[in-house]
N, C-alpha and C positions, 0 to 999 in steps of 0.2 A: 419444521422450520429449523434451519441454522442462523444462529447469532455470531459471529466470529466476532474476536475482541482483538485488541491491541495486538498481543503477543499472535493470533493465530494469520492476521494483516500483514505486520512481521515478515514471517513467513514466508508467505504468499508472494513478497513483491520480491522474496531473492531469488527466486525460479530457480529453485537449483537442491541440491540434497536429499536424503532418502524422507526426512521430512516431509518436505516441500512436495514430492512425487505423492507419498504416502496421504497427503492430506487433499491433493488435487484429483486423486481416484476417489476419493469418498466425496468429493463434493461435485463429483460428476455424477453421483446418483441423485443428485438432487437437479429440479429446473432451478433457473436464476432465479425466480421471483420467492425461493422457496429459503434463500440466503441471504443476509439481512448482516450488517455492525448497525453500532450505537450513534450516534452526536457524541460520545464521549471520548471514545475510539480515534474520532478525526481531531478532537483538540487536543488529545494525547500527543498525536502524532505531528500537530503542527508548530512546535518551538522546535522539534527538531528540522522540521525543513527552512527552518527561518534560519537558523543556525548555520545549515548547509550553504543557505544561498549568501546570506553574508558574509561566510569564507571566499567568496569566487571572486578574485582579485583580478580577471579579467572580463573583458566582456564578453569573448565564448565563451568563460565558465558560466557567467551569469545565463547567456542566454539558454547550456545547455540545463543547469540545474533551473531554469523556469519552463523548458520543456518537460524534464523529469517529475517538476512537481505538477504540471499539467496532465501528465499522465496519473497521477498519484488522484486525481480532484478525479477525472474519465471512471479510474478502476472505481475509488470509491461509491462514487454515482451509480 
């Protein structure tokens, strides 16, 4: 089993980088269910989406960073 934490989540949601590539090949040798974060992880990570979406001074901003974090809630799941 993989744990992924904060920093490895990070990561993950910038798709992009030798990183990013390097850590998506190794977690293609695992099935999903075999990959796993914390409860800790998601409250880490959620003053900063609060923060994000309180910046959006319009209403596309709003509605695209509540799409954004919609996807943020999908991947976690």
């Amino acid at each position: 089993m993989i744990i992924l934490d904060t920093d490895w989540l990070n990561l993950l949601e910038r798709e992009s980088g030798a990183e990013f590539y390097r850590l998506s090949e190794k977690l293609a040798e695992f099935s999903a269910d075999e990959i796993a974060t914390t409860i800790i992880t998601f409250e880490e990570q959620m003053p900063g989406w609060m923060a994000f979406i309180a910046k959006a001074n319009t209403i596309e901003k709003q509605v695209s960073a509540y799409e954004k974090l919609g996807r943020f809630l999908d991947s976690y799941r």
